[in-house]
N, C-alpha and C positions, 0 to 999 in steps of 0.2 A: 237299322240302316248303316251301309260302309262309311268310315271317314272319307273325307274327298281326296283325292290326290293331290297332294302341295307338288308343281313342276315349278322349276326354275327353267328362265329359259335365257341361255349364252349365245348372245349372234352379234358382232360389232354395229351390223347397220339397225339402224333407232326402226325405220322403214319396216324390217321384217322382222322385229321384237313385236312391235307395233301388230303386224298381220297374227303372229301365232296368238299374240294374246286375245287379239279377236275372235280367233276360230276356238277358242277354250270357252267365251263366255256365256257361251247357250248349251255347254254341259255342268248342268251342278256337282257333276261326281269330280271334275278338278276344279281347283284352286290355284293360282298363281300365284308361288310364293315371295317371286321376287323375278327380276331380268339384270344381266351383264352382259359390259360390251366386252368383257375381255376375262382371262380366267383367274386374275387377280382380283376382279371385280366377285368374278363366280365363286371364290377361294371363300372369303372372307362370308355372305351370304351362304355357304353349304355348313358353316360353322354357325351362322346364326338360326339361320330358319329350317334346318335338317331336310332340306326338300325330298319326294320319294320316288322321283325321276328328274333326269337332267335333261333339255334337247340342246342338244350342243351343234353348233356351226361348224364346219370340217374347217372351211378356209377362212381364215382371219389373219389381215396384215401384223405382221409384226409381234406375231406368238405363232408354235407350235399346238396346233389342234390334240395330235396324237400323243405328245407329252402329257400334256394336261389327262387326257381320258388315261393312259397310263400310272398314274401318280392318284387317281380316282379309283380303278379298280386297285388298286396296290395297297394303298394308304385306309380307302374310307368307300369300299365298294357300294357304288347305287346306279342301279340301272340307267341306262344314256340312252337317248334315241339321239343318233348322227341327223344332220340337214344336211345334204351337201348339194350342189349344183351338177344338174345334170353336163358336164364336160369328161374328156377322158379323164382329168386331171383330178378332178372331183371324185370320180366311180373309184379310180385308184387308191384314193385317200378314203374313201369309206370302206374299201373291200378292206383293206389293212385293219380299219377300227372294227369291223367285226371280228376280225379274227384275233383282237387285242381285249375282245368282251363285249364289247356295244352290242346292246340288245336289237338292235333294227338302224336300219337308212330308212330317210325318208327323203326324196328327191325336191328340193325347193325348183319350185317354175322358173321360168325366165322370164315369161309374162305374168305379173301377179294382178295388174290392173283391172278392176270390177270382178275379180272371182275369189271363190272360197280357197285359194290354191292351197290352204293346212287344213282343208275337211279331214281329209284322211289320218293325219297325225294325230289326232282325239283319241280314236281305239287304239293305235299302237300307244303313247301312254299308259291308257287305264291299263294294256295286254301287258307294259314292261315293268305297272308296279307291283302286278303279281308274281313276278317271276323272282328265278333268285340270280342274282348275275358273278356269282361266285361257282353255279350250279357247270356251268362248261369245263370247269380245271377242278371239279370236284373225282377224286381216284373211286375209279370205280372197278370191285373185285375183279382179278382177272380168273380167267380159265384155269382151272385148277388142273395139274399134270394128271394123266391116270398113275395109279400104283404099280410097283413094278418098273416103272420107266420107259415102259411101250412108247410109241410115238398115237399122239390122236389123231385123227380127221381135223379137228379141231384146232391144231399147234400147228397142221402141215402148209404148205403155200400150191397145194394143189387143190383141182376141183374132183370132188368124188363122182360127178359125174355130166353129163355131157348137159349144158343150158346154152340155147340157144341165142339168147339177147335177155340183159339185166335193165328193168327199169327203174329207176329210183324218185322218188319223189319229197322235196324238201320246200319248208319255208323258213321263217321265223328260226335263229339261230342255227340254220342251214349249212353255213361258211363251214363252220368249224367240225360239225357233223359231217361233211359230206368229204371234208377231207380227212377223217378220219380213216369211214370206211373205205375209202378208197385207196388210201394208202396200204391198206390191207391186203389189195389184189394182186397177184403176180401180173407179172408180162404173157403170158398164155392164161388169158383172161377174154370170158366171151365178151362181144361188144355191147356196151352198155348206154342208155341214156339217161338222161337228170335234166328234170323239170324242177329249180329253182325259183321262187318266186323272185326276181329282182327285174327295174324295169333297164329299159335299153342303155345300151353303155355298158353297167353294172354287170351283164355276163357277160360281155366279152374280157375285162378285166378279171372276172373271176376265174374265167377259163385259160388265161396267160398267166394266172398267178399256181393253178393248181398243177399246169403240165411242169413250170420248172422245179413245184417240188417235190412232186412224184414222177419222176422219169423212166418208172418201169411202164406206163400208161400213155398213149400219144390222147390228149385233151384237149380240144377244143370247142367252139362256138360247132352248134348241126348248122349246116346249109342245104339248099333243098337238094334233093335226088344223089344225095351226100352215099355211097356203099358203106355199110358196116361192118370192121373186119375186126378179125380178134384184135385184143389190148386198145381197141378205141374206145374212147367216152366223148361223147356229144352232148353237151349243155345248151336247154335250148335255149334260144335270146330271148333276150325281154322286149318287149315292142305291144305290137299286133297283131300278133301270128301265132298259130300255135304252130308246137312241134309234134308229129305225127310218126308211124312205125307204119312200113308197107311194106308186103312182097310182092318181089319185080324181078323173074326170071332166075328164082331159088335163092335168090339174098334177098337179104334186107337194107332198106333206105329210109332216110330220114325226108319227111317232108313237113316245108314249112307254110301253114294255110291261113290267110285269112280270114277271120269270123271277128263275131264279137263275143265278149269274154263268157267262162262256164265255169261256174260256182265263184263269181266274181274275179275271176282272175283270166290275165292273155299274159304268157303262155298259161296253161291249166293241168296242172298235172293228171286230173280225172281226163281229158282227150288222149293224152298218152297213154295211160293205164288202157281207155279202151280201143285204143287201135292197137296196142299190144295184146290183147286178149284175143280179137280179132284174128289180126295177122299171125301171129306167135302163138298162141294156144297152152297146150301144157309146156312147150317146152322153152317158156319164158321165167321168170324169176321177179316178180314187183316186189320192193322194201318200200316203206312209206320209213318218211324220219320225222323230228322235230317242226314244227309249225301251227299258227294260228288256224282256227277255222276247223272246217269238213273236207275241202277240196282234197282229190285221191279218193278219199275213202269210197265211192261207190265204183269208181276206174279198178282199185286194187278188190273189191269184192267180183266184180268181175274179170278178172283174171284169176281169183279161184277157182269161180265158176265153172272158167277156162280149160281146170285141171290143175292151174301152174300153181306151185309153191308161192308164198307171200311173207314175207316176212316184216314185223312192225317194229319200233322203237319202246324202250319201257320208258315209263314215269319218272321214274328216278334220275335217267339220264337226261331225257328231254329238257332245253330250255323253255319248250311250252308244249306243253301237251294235249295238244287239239286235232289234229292232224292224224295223229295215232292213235289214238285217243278213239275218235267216231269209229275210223277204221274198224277198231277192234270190238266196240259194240255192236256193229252193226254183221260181224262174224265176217271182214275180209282179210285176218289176219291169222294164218298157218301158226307162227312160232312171234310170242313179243320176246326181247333179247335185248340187253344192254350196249349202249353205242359200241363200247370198245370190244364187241362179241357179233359185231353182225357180219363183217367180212368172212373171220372164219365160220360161222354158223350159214352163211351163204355159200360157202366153198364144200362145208361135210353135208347137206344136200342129199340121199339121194334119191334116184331116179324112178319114176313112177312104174 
């Protein structure tokens, strides 16, 4: 049997220390190893009781959150899962902490009265004491020149051949993943979608964070009956709704539907896989990347089905390997490829 996961858990209000340690004590596989109201408090406790996940509070009066998680992965790296309040203010201060290392957000309620509102925070946990949170800023080989000095497919910022719409799918250290690849795509870039697992608020923040810093790309939030034109990328929102791919008069649109959730998740990257299968056919493109779970993997199996190329995430790069993972057992995965190799291994491509 595992040892149990020792969590510390940092939130200034007594109130919501109080609730997390609640929602921990009908899992024997953690342990609470201690709680702080502050990171002075959390300082002194990581030094004593070595905890092997942190949940740390984004907003607290009178200390910097992202100092603290900064000075954490830098000094004495251990996994963190963020709380942050669903506000813009909030989604902004956790998008930042992902992309600073935090293994996951997890949205504190606004109503917490008579519910389990940290059911959910259990498995990310146990999910963030596996992982290795050093593993995102780990160098991973790049593309090796050809001999001779030729230029490759591979090194070029062109597409070898014509794809009609790219869909991507991401969870669990998603952030930092998806603006890798993306940063990779030229401005004459087919139009692209991305199904992030994050809930509302948290992708429209993410999608104002990635267009300013990738400006070869116009990105933002999909809206419904949205047209898809080259260099777009549409992230769908997190809410209640999934986002959809339809043809409507020889383009393609984004539609946003609501249902309830498929393979536990709204949005669900497995409905966008399959309505891009659908709609799009061979001449779409799905990457599955980094994340918990299954969801995708039967959307991106049927978009091979399709015809269309697929391409997965390797192990090595992933901050968790579930996502790609199924994918690629389950045979809906063309080419698996190292994060910092799927852009260009997306772009040399070719054509069926």
């Amino acid at each position: 049997m595992e040892k149990p996961v020792k969590v510390l858990i940092v939130d200034d209000s007594r109130t919501m220390r109080a609730l997390i340690r609640r929602s921990f004590e009908d899992q024997p596989e953690i342990i609470v190893c201690g709680e702080a109201a502050n990171p002075i408090e959390a300082r002194d406790l990581i030094i004593k009781d070595q905890p092997d996940v942190i949940t740390l509070d984004v907003e607290m009066p009178g200390m910097n959150g992202l100092q603290f998680l900064e000075k954490i992965m830098r000094l004495r790296p251990i996994p963190v899962v963020m709380v942050s309040s669903l506000t813009v203010r909030g989604a902004d201060t956790a998008i930042t902490a992902l992309q600073m290392g935090a293994f996951d957000c997890f949205p504190k309620p606004a109503n917490v009265v008579g519910t389990d509102a940290f059911a959910g925070l259990k498995r990310l946990v146990i999910q963030a004491a596996h992982s290795r949170p050093t593993s995102r800023t780990r160098p991973v080989a790049p593309v090796a020149p050809p001999a001779g000095g030729v230029s490759s497919p591979l090194l070029q910022k062109t597409w070898a051949s014509r794809v009609e719409l790219v869909a991507i799918g991401a969870s669990t250290g998603g952030v930092e993943a998806l603006e890798e690849v993306l940063s990779g795509f030229p401005q004459q870039s087919p139009p692209m979608v991305v199904c992030q697992h994050m809930p509302a608020l948290f992708t429209a923040s993410f999608a104002r964070r990635l267009d300013m810093k990738i400006p070869a790309l116009s990105i933002a939030e999909a809206k419904d009956g949205e047209v898809l034109l080259p260099g777009h990328v549409r992230i769908a929102p997190g809410g209640d709704r999934h986002t959809k791919v339809e043809r409507r008069d020889g383009k393609y649109v984004t539609r946003l539907v609501s249902a309830a959730p498929v393979s536990g998740h709204c949005p669900s990257v497995d409905v966008l896989f399959e309505s891009v299968a659908q709609q799009v056919g061979r001449n779409a493109l799905g990457i599955i990347l980094t994340g918990m779970g299954r969801d995708g993997a039967e959307g991106l199996l049927a978009m091979r089905q399709a015809g269309a190329p697929t391409i997965g995430q390797d192990k090595a790069s992933a901050v968790v390997y579930g996502m790609p993972r199924v994918a690629a057992e389950i045979g809906a995965v063309c080419q698996v490829v190292p994060l910092n190799q799927i852009s260009a291994a997306a772009m040399a491509i070719q054509a069926r």
